[in-house]
MDAnalysis code that builds the backbone (N, CA, C; Angstrom):
import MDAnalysis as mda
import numpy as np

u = mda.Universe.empty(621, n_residues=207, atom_resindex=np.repeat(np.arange(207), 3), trajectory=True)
u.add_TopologyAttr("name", ["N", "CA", "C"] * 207)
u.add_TopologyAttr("resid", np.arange(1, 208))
u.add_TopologyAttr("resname", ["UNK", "UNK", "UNK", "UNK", "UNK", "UNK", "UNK", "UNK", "UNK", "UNK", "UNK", "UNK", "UNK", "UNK", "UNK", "UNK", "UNK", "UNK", "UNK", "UNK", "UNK", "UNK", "UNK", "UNK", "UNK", "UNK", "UNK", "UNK", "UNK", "UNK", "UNK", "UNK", "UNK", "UNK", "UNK", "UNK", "UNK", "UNK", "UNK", "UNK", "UNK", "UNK", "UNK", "UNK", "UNK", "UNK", "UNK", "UNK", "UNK", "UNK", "UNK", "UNK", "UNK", "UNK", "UNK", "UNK", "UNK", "UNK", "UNK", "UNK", "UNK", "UNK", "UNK", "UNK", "UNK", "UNK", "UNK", "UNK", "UNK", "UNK", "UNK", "UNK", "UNK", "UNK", "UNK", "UNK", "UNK", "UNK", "UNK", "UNK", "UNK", "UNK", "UNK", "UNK", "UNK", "UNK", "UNK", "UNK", "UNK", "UNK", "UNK", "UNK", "UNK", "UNK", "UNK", "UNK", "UNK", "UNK", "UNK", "UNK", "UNK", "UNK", "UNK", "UNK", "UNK", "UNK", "UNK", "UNK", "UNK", "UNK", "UNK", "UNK", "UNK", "UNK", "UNK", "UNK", "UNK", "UNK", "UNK", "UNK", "UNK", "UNK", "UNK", "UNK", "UNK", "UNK", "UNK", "UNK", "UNK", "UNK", "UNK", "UNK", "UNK", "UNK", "UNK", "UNK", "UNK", "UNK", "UNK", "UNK", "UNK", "UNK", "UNK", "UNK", "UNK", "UNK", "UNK", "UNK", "UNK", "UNK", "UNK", "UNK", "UNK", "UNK", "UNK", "UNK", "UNK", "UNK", "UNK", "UNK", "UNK", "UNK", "UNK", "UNK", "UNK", "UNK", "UNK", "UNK", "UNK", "UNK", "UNK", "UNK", "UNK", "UNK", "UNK", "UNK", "UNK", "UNK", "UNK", "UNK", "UNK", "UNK", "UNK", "UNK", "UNK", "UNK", "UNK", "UNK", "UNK", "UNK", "UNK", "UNK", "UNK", "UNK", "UNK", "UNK", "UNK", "UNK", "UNK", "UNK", "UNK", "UNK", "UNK", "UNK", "UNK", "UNK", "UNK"])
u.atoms.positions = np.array([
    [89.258, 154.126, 170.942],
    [88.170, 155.035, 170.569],
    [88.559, 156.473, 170.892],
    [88.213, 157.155, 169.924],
    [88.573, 158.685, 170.132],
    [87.441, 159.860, 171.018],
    [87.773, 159.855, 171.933],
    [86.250, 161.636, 172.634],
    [86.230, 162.281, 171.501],
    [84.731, 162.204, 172.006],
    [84.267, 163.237, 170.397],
    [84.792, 164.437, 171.006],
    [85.176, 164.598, 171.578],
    [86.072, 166.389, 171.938],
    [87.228, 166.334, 170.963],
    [87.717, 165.137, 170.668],
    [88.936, 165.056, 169.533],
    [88.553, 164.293, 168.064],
    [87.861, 164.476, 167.757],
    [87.223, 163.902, 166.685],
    [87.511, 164.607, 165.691],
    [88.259, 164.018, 164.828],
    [89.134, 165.172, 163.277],
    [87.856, 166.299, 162.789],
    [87.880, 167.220, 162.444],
    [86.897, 168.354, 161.593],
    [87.382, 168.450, 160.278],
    [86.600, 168.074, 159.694],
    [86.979, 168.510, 157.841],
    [88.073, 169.624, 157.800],
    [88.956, 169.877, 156.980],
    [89.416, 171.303, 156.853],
    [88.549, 172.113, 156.733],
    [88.892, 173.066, 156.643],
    [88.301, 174.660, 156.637],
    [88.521, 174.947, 154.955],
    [88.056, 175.172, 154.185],
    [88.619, 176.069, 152.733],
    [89.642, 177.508, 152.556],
    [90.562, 177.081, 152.245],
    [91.174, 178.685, 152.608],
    [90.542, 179.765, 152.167],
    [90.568, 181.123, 152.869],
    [89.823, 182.520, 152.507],
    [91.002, 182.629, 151.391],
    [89.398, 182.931, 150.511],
    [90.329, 183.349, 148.882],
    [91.321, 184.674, 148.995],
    [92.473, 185.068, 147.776],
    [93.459, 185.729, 148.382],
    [92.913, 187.056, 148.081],
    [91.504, 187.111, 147.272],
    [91.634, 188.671, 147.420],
    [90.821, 188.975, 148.567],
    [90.305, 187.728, 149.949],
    [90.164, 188.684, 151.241],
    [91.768, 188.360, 151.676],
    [92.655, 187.955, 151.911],
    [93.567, 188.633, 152.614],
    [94.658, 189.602, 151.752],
    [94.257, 189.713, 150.379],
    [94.796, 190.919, 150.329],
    [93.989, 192.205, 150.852],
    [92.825, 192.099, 151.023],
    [92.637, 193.211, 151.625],
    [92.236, 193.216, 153.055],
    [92.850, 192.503, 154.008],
    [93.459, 192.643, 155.087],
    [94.388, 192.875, 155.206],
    [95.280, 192.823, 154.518],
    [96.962, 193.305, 154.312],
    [96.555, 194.787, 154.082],
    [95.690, 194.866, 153.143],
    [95.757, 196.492, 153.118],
    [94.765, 196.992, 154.162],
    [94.468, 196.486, 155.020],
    [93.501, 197.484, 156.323],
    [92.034, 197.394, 156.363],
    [91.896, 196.972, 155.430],
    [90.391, 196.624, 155.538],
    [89.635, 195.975, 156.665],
    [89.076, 196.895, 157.737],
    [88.143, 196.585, 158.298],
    [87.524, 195.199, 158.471],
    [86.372, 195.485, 157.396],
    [85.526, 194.567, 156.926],
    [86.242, 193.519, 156.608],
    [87.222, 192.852, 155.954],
    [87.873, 191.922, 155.693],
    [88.423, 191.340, 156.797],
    [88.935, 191.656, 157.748],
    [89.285, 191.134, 158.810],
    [88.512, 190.713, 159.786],
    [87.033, 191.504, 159.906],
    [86.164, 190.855, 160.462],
    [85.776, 189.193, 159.624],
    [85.231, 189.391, 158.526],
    [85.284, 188.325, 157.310],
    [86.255, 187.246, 158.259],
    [87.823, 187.231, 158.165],
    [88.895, 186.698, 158.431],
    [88.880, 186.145, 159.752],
    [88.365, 186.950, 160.807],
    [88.119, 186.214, 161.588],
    [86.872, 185.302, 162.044],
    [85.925, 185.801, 161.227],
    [84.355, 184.679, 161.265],
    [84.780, 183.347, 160.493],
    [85.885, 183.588, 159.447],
    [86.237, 181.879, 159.112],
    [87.409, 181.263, 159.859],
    [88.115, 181.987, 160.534],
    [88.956, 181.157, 161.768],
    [88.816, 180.992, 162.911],
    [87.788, 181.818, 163.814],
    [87.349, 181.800, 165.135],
    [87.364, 180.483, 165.481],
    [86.047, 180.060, 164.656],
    [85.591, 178.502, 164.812],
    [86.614, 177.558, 165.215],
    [87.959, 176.783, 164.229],
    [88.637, 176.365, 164.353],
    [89.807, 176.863, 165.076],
    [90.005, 177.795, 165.687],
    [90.687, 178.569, 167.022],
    [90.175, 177.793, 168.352],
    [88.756, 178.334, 167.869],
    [88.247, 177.672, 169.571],
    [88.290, 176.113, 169.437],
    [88.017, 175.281, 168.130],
    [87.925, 174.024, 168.772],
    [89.127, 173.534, 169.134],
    [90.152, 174.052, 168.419],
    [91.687, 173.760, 168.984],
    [92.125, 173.816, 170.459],
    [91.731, 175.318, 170.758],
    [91.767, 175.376, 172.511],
    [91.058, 174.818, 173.262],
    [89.884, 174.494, 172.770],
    [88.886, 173.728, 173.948],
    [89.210, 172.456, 174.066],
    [90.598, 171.768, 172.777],
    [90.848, 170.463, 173.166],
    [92.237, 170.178, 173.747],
    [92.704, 171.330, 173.846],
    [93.911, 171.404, 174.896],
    [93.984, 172.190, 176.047],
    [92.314, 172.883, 176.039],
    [92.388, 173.430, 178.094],
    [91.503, 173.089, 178.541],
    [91.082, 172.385, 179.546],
    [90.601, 172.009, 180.389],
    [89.455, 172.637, 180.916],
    [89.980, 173.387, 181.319],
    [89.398, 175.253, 182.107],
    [88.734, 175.888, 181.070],
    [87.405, 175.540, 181.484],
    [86.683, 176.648, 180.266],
    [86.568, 177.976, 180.421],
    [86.825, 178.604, 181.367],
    [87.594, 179.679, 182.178],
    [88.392, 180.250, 181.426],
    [89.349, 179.622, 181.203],
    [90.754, 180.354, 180.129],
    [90.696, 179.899, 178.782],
    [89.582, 179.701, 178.616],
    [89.352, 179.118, 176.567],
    [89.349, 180.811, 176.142],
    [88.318, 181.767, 176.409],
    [88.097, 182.520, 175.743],
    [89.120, 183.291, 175.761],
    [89.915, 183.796, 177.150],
    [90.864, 184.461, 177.048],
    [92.268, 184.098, 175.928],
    [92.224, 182.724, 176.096],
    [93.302, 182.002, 175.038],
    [92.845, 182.558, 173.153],
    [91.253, 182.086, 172.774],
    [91.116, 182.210, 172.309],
    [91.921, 184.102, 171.621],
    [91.001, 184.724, 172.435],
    [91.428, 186.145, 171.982],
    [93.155, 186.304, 171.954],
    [93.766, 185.649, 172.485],
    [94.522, 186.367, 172.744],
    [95.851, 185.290, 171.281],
    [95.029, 183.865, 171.117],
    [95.125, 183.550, 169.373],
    [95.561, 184.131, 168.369],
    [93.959, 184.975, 168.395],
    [93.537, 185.995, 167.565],
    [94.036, 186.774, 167.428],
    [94.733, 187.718, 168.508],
    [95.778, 189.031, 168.507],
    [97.054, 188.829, 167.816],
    [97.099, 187.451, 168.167],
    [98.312, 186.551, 167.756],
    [98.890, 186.728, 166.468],
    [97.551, 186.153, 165.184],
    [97.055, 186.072, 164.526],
    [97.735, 187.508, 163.413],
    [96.556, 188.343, 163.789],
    [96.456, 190.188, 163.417],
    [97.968, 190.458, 163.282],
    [98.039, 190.122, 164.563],
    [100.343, 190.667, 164.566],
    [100.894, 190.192, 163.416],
    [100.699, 188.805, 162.946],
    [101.343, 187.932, 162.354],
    [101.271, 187.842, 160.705],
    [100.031, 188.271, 160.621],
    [99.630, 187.508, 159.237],
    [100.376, 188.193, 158.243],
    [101.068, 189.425, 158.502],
    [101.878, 190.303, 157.235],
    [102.970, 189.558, 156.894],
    [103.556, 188.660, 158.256],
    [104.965, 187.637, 157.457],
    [104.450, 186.698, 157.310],
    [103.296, 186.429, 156.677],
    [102.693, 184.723, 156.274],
    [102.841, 184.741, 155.067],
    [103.924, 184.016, 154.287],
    [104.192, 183.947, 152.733],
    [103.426, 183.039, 151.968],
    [103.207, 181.987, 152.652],
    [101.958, 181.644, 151.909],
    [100.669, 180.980, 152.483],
    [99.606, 182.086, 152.113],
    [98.447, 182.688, 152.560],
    [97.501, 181.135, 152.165],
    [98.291, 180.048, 151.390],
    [96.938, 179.058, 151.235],
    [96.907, 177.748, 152.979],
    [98.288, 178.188, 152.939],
    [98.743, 177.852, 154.690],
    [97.832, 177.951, 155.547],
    [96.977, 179.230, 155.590],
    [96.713, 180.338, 156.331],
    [95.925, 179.037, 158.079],
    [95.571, 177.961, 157.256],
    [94.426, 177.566, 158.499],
    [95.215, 176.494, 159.143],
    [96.295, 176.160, 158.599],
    [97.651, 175.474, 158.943],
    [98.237, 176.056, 160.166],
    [98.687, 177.407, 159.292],
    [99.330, 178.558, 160.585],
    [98.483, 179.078, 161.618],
    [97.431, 179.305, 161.694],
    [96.564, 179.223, 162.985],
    [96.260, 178.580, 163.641],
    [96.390, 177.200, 163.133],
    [96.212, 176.007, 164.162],
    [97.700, 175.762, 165.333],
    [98.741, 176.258, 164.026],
    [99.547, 176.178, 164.855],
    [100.057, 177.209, 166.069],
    [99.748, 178.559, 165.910],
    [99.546, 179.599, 166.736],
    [98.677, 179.444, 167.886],
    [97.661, 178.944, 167.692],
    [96.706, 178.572, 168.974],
    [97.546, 177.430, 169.634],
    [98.399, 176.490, 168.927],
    [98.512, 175.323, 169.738],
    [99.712, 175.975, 170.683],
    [100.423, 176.876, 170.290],
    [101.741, 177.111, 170.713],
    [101.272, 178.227, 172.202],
    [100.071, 178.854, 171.634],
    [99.479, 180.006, 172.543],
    [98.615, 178.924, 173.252],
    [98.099, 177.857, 173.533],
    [97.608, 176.926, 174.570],
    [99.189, 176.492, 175.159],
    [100.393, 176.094, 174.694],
    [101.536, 175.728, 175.539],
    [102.014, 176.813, 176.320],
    [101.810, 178.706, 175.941],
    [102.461, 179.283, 176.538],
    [101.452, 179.676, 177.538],
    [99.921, 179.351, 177.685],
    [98.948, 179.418, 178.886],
    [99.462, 178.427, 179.856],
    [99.423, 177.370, 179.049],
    [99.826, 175.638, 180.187],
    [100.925, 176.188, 181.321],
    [101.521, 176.802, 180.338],
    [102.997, 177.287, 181.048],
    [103.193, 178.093, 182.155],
    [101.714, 178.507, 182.283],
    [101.502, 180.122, 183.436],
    [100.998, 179.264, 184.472],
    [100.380, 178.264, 184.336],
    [99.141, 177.324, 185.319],
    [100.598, 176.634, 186.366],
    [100.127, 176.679, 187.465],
    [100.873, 175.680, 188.236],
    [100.666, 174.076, 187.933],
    [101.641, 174.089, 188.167],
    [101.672, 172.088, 187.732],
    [100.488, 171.425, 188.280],
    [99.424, 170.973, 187.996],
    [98.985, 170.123, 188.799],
    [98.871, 168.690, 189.938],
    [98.536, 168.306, 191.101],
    [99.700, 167.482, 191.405],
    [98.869, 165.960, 191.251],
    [99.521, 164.999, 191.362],
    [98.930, 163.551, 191.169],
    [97.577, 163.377, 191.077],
    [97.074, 162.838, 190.337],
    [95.212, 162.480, 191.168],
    [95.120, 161.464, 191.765],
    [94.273, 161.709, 192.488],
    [94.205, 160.856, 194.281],
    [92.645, 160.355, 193.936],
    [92.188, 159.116, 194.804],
    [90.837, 159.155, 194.408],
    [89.838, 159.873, 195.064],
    [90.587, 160.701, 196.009],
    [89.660, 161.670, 196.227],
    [89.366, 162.924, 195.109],
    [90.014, 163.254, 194.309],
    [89.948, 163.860, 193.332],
    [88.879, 163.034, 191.469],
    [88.514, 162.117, 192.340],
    [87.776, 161.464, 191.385],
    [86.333, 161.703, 191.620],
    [85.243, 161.898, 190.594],
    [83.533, 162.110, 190.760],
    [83.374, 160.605, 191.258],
    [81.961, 160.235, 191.339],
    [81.397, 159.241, 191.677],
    [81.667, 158.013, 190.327],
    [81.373, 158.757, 189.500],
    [80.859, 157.805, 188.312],
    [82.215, 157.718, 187.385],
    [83.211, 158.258, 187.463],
    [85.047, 158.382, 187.430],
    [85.730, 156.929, 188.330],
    [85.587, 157.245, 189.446],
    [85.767, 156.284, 190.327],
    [85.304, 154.920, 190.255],
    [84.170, 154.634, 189.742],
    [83.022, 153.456, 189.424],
    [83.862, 153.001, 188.373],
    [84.073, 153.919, 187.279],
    [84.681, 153.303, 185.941],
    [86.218, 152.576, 186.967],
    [86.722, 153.384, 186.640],
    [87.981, 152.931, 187.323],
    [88.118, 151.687, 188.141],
    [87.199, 151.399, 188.660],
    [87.142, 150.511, 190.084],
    [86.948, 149.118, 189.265],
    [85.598, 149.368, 188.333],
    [85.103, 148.450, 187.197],
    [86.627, 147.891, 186.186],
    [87.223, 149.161, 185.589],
    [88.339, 148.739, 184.939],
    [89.528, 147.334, 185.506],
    [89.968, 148.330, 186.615],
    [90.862, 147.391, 187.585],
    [90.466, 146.298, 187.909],
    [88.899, 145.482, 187.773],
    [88.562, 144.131, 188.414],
    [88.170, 143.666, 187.114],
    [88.620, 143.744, 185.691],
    [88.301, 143.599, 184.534],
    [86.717, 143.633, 184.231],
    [86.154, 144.532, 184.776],
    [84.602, 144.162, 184.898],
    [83.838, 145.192, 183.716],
    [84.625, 146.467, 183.108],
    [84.168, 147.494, 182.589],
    [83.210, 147.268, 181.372],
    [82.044, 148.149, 181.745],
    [80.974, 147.520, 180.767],
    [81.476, 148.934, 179.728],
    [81.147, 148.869, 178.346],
    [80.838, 149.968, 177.651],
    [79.742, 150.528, 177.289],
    [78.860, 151.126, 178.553],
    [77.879, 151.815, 178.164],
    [78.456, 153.597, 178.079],
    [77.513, 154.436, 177.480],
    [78.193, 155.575, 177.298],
    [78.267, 156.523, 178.887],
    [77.559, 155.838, 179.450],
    [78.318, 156.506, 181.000],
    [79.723, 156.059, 181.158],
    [80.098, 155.000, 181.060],
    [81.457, 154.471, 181.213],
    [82.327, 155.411, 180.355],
    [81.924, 155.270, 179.311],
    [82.939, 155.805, 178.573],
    [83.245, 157.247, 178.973],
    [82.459, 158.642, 178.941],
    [82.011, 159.889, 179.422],
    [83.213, 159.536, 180.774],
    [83.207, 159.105, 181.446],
    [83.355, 158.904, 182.492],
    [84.914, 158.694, 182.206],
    [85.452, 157.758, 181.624],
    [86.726, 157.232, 180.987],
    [87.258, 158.573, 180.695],
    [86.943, 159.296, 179.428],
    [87.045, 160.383, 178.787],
    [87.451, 161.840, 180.007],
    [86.848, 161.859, 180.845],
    [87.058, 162.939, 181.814],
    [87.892, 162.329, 182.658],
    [87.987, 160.997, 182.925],
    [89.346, 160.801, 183.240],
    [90.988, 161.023, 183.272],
    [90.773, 160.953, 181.684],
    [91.886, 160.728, 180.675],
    [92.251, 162.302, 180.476],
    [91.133, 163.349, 180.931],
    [91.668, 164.313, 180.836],
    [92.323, 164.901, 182.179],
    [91.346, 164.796, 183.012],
    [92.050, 164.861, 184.379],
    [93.518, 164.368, 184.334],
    [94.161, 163.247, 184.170],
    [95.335, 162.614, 184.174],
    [96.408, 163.198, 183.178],
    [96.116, 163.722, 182.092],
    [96.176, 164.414, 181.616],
    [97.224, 165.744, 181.586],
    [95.925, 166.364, 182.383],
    [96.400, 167.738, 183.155],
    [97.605, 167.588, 184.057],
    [97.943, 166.540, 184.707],
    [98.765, 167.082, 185.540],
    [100.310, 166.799, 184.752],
    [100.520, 166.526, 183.343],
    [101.857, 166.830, 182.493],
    [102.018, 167.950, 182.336],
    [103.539, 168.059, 182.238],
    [103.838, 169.437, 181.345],
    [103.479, 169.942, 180.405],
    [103.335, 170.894, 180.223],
    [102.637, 171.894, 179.171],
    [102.473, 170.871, 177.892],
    [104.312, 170.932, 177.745],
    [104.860, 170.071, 176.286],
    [104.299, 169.169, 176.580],
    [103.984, 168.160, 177.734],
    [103.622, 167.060, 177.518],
    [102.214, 166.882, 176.912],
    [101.731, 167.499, 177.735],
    [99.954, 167.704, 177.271],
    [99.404, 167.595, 175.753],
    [100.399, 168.400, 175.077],
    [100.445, 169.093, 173.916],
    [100.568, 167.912, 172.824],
    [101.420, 167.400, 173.164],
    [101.729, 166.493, 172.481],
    [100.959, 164.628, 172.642],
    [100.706, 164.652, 173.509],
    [99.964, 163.480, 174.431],
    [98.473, 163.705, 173.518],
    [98.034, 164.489, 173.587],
    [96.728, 165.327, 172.521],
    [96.600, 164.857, 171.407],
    [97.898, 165.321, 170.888],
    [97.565, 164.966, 169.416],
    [97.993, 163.630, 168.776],
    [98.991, 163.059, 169.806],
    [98.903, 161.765, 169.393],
    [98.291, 160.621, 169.497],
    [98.016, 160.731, 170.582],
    [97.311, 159.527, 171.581],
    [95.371, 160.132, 171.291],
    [95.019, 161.087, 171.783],
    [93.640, 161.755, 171.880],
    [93.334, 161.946, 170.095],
    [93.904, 162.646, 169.516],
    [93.289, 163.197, 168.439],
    [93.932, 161.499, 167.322],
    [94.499, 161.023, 167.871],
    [95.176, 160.052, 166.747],
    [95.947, 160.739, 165.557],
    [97.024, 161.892, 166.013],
    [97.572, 162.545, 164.682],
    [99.331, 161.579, 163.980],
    [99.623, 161.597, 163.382],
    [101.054, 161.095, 163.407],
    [102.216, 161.632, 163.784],
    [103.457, 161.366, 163.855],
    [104.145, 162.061, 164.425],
    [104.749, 162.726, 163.559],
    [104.644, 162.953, 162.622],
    [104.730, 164.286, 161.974],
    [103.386, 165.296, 161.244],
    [102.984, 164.652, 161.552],
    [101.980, 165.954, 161.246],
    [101.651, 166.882, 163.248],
    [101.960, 166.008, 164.084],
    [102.380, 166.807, 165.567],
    [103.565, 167.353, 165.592],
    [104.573, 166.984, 164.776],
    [105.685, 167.870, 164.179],
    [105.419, 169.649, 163.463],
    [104.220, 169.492, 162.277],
    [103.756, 169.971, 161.381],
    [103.333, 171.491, 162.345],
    [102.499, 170.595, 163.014],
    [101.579, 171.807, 164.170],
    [102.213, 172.348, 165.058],
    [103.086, 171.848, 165.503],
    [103.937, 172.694, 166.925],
    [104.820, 173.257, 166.449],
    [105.635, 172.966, 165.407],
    [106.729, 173.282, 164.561],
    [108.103, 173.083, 165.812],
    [108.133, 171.316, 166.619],
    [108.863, 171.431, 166.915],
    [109.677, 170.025, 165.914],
    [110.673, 169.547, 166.420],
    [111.413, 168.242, 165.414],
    [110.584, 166.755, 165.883],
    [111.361, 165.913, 165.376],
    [110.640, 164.966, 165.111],
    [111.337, 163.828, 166.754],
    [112.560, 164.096, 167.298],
    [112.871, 163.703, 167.795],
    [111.939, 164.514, 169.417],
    [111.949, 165.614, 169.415],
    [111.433, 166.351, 170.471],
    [110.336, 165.567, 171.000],
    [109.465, 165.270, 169.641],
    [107.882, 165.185, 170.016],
    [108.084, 163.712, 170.427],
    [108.565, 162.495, 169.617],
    [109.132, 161.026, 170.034],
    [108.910, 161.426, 171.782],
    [110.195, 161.238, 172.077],
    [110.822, 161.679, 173.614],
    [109.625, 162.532, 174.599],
    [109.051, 163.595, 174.500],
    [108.341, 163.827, 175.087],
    [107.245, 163.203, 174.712],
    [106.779, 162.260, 173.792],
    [105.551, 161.505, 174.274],
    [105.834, 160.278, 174.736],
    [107.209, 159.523, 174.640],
    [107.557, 159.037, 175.853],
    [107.723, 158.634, 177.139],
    [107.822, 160.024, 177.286],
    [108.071, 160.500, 178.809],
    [106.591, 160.783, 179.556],
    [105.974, 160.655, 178.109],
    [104.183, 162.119, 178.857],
    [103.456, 160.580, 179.304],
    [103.594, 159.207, 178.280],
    [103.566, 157.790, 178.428],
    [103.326, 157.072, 179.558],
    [104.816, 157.091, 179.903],
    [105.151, 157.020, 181.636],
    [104.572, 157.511, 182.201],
    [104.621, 158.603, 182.508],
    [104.097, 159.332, 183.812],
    [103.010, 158.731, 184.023],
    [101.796, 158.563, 182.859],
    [100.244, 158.484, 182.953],
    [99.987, 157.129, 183.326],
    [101.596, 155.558, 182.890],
    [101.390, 154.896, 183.026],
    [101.390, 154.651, 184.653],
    [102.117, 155.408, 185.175],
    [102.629, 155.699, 186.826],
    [101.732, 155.998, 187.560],
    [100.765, 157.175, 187.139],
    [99.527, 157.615, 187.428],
    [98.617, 156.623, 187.751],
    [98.402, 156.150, 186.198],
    [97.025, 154.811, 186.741],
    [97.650, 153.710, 187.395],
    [99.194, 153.234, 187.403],
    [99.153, 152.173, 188.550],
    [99.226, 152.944, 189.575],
    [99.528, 154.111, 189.930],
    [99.361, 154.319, 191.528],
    [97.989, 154.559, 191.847],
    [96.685, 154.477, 191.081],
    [95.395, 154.645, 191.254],
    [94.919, 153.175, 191.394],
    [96.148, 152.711, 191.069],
    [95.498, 151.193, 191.143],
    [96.046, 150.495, 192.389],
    [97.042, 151.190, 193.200],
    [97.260, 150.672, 194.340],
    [96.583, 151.407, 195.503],
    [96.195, 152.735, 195.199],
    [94.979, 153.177, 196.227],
    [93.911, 152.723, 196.283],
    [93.707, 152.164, 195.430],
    [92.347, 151.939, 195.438],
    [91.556, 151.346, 196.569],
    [90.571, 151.812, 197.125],
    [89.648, 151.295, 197.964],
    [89.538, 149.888, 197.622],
    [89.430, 149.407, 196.481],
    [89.052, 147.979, 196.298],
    [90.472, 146.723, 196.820],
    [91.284, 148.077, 197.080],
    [92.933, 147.273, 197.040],
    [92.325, 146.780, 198.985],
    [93.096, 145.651, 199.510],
    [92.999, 145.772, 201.072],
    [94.677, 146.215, 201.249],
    [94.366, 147.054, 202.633],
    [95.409, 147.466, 202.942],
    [96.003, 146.438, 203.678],
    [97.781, 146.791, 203.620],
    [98.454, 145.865, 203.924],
    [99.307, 146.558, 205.386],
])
């Protein structure tokens, strides 16, 4: 099951070309235009690869600047909501990149109702009511967080958003082997993660 935090959005319609021709030529008004039909899909992009709602907006804007710099070498303008998705995703890897690593989660780093799921999971007991799940979901992000940037990035769109591995190719504009291998690796770790949550566990007796 997918978090509705990753739940596909229709495309966007591309802005017809005579508004970005006249953002190419300076138009004000057009660029405001330009950015009221990409904001939207800017932010839902970042809000599903940061955590920190703290650094959404700053990411966001700083997208956007991204964006403005850019759009004069964009050759083709029907791209346009293609190439912003991919600019935000690359400008969420070069934020990830500033954040200190995060380190293991411990179950002290777990809420009440995080912990419950978890505890429920491990004794095969997990009911699916939508607390469970909510609960699952903020998990999965927590655990998450503590990969590398790249890992995150990619862990997202394959696993969370259900994308293929080339269309997570498409968006990062990295190869096809890169993204393989680092979701691999992003795999492991998380698989490492939840068994070592599964040997802390309070429910475990110590030996």
């Amino acid at each position: 099951m997918v978090p509705p935090s990753y739940q596909e959005e229709a495309p966007e319609p591309c802005p017809d070309a005579d508004l970005i021709r006249r953002v190419l030529g300076g138009e004000d008004k057009a660029w405001q235009e330009l950015l009221d039909y990409l904001t939207p899909a800017v932010s839902r992009t970042v809000c599903t690869h940061l955590r920190r709602s703290a650094d959404r907006e700053d990411v966001v804007q700083e997208t956007l600047t991204r964006i403005f710099l850019g759009i004069h070498g964009l050759k083709n303008h029907a791209k346009m909501a293609a190439w912003a998705k991919r600019i935000a995703i690359n400008t969420c890897h070069d934020w990830l990149r500033k954040m200190k690593a995060r380190p293991a989660i411990s179950w002290t780093d777990l809420d009440p109702a995080e912990a419950n799921m978890l505890s429920q999971s491990m004794g095969g007991s997990m009911e699916g009511s939508e607390g469970n799940r909510d609960a699952l979901y903020e998990l999965i992000d927590k655990l998450v967080a503590t990969l590398k940037p790249r890992e995150q990035i990619v862990i997202r769109l394959l696993d969370l958003e259900n994308r293929s591995v080339q269309d997570a190719c498409g968006i990062t504009g990295w190869g096809e082997s890169k993204v393989k291998v680092t979701a691999m690796r992003a795999r492991r770790k998380l698989a490492a993660q939840f068994q070592r949550l599964n040997e802390i566990s309070p429910r475990t007796p110590n030996t």
